[in-house]
C-alpha positions in Angstrom: -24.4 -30.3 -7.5 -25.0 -27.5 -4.8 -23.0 -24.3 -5.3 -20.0 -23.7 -2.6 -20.1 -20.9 -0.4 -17.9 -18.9 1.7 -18.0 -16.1 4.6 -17.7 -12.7 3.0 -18.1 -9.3 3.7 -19.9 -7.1 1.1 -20.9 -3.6 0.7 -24.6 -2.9 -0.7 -24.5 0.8 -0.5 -21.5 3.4 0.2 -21.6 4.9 3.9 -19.7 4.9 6.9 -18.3 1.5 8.2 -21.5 0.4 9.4 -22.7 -0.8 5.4 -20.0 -3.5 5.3 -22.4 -6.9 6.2 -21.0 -10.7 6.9 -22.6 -12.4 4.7 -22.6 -16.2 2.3 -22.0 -15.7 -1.0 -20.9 -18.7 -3.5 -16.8 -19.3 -4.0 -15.3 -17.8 -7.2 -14.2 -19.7 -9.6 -10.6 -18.9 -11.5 -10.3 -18.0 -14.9 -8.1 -18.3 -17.5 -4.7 -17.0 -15.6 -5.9 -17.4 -12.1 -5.6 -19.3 -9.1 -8.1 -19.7 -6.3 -7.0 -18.7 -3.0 -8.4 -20.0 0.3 -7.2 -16.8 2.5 -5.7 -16.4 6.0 -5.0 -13.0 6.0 -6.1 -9.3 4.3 -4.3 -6.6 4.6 -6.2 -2.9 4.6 -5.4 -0.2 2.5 -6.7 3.8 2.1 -8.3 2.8 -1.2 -10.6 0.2 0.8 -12.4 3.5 3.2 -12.5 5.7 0.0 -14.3 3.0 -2.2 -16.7 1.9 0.6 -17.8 5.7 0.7 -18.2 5.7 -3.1 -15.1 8.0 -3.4 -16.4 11.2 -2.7 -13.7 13.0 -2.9 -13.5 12.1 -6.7 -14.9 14.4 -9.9 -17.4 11.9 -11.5 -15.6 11.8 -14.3 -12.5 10.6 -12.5 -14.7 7.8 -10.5 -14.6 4.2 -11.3 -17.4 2.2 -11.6 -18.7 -0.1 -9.1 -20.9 -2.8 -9.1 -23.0 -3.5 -6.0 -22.8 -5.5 -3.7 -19.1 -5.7 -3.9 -16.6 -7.3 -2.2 -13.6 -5.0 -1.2 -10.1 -5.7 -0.5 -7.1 -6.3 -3.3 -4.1 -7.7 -0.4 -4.0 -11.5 0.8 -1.7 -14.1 1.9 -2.9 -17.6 2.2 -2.8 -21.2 0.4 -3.4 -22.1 -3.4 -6.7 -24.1 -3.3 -6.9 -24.7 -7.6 -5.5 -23.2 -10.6 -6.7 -22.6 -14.2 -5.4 -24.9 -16.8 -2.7 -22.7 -18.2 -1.6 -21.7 -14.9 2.4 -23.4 -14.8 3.8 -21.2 -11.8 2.0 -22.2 -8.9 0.4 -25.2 -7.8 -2.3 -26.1 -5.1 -0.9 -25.8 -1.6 1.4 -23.4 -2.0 1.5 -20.4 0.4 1.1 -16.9 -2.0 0.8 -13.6 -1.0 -0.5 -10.7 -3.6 -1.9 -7.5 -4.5 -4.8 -8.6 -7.1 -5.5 -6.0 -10.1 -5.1 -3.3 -8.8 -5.5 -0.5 -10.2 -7.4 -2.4 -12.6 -9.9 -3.0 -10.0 -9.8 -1.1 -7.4 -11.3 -4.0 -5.3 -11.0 -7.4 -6.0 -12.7 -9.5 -3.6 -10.0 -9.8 -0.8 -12.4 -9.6 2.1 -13.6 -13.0 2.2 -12.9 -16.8 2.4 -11.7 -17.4 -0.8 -10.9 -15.1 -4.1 -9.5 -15.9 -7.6 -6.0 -14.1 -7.9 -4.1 -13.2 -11.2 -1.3 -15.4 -10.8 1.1 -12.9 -12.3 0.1 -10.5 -9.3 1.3 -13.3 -6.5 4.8 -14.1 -5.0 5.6 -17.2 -2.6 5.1 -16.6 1.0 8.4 -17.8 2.8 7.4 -20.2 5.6 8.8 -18.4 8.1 6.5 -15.3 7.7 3.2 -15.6 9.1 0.4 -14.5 6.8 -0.8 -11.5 8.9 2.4 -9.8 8.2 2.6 -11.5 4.5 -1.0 -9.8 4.2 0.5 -6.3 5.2 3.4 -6.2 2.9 1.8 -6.3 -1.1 -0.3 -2.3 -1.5 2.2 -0.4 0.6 5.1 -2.1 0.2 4.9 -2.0 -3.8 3.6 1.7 -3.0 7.2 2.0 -2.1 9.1 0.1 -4.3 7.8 2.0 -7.3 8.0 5.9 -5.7 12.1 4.9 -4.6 13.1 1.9 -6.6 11.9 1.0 -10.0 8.6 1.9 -11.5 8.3 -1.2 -13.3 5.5 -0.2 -15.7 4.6 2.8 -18.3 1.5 3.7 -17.0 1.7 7.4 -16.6 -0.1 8.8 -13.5 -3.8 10.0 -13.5 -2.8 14.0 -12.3 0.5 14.6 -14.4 2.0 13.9 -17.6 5.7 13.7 -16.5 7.0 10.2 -15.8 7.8 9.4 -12.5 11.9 8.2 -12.4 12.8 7.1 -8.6 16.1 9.1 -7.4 19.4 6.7 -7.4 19.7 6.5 -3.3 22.7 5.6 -1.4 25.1 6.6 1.2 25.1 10.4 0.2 21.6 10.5 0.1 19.3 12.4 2.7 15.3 11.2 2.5 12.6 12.4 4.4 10.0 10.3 4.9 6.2 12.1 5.8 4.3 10.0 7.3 6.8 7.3 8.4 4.4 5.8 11.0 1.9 4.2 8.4 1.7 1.3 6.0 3.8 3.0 2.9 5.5 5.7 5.3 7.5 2.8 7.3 8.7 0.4 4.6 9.6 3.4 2.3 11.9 4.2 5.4 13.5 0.6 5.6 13.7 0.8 1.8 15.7 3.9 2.2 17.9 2.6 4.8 18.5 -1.0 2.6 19.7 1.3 -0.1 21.9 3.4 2.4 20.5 6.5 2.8 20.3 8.6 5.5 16.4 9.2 6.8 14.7 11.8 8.7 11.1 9.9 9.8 8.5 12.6 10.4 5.4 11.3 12.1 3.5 12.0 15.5 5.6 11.4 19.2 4.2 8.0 19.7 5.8 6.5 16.4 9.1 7.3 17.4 10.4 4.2 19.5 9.3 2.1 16.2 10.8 4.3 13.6 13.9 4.4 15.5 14.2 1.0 15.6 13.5 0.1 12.3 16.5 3.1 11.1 15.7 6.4 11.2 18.4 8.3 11.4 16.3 11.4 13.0 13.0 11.9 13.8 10.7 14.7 13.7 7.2 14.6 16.1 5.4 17.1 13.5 3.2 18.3 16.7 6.0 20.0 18.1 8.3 20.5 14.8 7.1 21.7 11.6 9.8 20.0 9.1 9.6 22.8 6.6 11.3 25.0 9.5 13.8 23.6 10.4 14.7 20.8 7.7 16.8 21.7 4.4 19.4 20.3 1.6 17.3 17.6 1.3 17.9 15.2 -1.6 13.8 13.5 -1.8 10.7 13.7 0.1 8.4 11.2 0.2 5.0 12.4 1.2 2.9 9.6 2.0 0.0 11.9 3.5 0.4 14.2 0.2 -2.5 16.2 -0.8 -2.9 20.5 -1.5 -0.3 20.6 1.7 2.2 18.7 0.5 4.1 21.7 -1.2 5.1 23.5 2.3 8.2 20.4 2.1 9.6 22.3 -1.5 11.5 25.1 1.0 13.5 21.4 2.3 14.8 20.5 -0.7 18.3 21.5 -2.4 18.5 22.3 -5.8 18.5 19.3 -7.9 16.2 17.4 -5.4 12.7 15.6 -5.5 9.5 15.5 -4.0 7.0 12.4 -4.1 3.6 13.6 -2.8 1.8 9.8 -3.0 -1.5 11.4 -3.2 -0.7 14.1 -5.4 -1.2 17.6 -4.8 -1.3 21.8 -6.2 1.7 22.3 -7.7 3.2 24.9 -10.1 5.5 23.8 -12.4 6.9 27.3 -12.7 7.6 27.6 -9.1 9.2 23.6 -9.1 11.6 24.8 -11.9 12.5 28.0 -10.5 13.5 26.4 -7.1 15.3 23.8 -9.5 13.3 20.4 -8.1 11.0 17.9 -9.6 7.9 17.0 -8.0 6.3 13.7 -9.9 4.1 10.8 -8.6 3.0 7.1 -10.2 0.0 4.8 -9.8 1.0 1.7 -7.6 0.4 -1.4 -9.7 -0.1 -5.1 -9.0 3.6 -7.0 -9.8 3.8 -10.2 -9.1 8.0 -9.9 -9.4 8.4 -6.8 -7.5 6.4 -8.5 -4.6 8.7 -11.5 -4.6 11.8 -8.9 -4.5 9.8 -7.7 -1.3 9.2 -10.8 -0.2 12.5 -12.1 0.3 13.6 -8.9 1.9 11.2 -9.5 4.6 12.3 -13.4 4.8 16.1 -12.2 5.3 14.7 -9.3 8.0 15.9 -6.5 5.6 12.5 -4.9 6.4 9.5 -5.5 8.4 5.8 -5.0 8.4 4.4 -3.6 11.9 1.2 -4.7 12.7 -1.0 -1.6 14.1 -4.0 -4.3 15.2 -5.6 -7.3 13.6 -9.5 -8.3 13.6 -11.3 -11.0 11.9 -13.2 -11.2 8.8 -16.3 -11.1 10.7 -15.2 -7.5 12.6 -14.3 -5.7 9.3 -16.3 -3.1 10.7 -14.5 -2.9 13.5 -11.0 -3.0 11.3 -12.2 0.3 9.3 -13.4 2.2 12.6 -10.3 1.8 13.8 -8.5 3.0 10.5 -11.3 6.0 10.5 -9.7 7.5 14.7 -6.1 7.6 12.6 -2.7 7.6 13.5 -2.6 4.0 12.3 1.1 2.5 12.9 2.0 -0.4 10.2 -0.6 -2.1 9.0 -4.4 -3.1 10.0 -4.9 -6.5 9.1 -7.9 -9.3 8.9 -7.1 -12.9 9.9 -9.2 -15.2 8.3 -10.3 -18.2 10.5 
């Protein structure tokens, strides 16, 4: 019986965007635990650029391994094509959407046709959602359930041994959200909001109409405004640029607040406690039941998932060129034909 095969893209080599190749490789087939997915949509994610350049950035000793050719991507919506044996939840033809193993894997085979899915990493995609913006929702959406709602795991993160335990957030709570024009940075701001805080959306001029409308209550265009100025008595930050400059938001915090760099920076702990804040971070994890909490905010229009540009599978060059010129507003997104 010939082997099936499927459009996919794969990386041979790390580089620039110009090493990702469409190519026909055979369809996976599920194991134990797993469903195969025919895909409609991928969503893109930082992690996606930093593995296809082999992670420079990383020590060597931090670096996961990688097997080449690879295919990248971990977020998907589309339709249930077969399940595993032992698989009771889902069913063929039914609409999913998921983050698959990550961290686990830091790429799971998202960029192509089909791809075998953990079934405990997939919620139900609402009909009424198209997968494009399904697709968008799972990495950064999850990223901000578990910096401002609940964790949901014990995994401690890779640069700090303290826990991370989100801030209780309500009506007398001030966030500022760094960032707020990107994947995480825009539904950690409608997370915010949902929970009734009050949140100051930092991000370049021409994010403001959209942040506005999705409820900031103030905005900052950090090319005219440095928030560290002018900003303080601030209850949490949320960094979702982070990195060794995330520290010049501490002097906008009151005493007793909390700064979440996502990428974690240089900190000193003497300094945090003297200034009487806590700076901590987590790992974003695939969870299946955290995604279907997100899942039906977005089918009741709690929150939504903004769309910077889609491509298809075949331009994923194209996709991460566009993610390398910046200033990327919502999501970048593959549609699978």
């Amino acid at each position: 019986m010939p082997t099936r095969t499927m459009k996919a893209i794969r990386l041979h080599g790390f580089g620039g965007p110009e090493v990702l190749r469409h190519e026909e490789v055979p369809v996976p087939e599920p194991a134990p635990g797993e469903v195969l997915v025919r895909v409609r949509a991928v969503g893109l994610n930082p992690p996606d650029w930093y593995v296809r350049e082999g992670m420079p950035g990383i020590p060597p000793a931090f670096r996961p391994p990688f097997d080449l050719p690879l295919i990248p991507g971990t977020d998907i919506s589309g339709t249930v094509e077969a399940v595993a044996a032992d698989v009771q939840d889902f069913a063929a033809g039914d609409e999913v959407v998921g983050l698959l193993r990550f961290p686990v894997l830091m790429q799971s085979g998202a960029y192509a046709e089909y791809v075998t899915a953990p079934a405990a990493d997939l919620a139900r995609k609402p009909a009424g959602i198209d997968h494009a913006h399904a697709a968008g929702l799972p990495m950064s959406g999850l990223t901000a359930w578990q910096y401002l709602i609940e964790v949901g795991h014990d995994h401690p993160s890779p640069f700090q041994e303290a826990r991370h335990r989100p801030v209780a957030l309500g009506g007398d709570t001030t966030v500022l959200v760094n960032g707020a024009g990107g994947g995480v940075g825009h539904l950690a701001l409608q997370l915010a909001k949902w929970k009734g805080a009050h949140v100051i959306a930092v991000a370049s001029g021409a994010h403001e109409t959209l942040l506005r409308d999705l409820g900031a209550d103030a905005y900052i265009d950090y090319t005219e405004q440095r928030p560290e100025d002018i900003v303080r008595d601030v209850d949490l930050v949320l960094d979702t640029v982070g990195g060794p400059a995330s520290r010049r938001f501490l002097p906008t915090l009151k005493r007793g607040g909390a700064l979440y760099p996502v990428y974690f920076g240089e900190f000193d702990d003497k300094e945090n406690a003297e200034l009487g804040v806590t700076v901590t971070g987590t790992q974003v994890r695939a969870n299946g039941a955290q995604l279907a909490e997100l899942v039906r905010l977005l089918d009741t229009g709690a929150i939504r998932v903004a769309i910077d540009s889609t491509f298809p599978l075949a331009d994923a060059r194209a996709a991460h060129e566009r993610a390398a010129r910046g200033h990327i507003q919502g999501k970048i997104v593959l549609t699978v034909p």
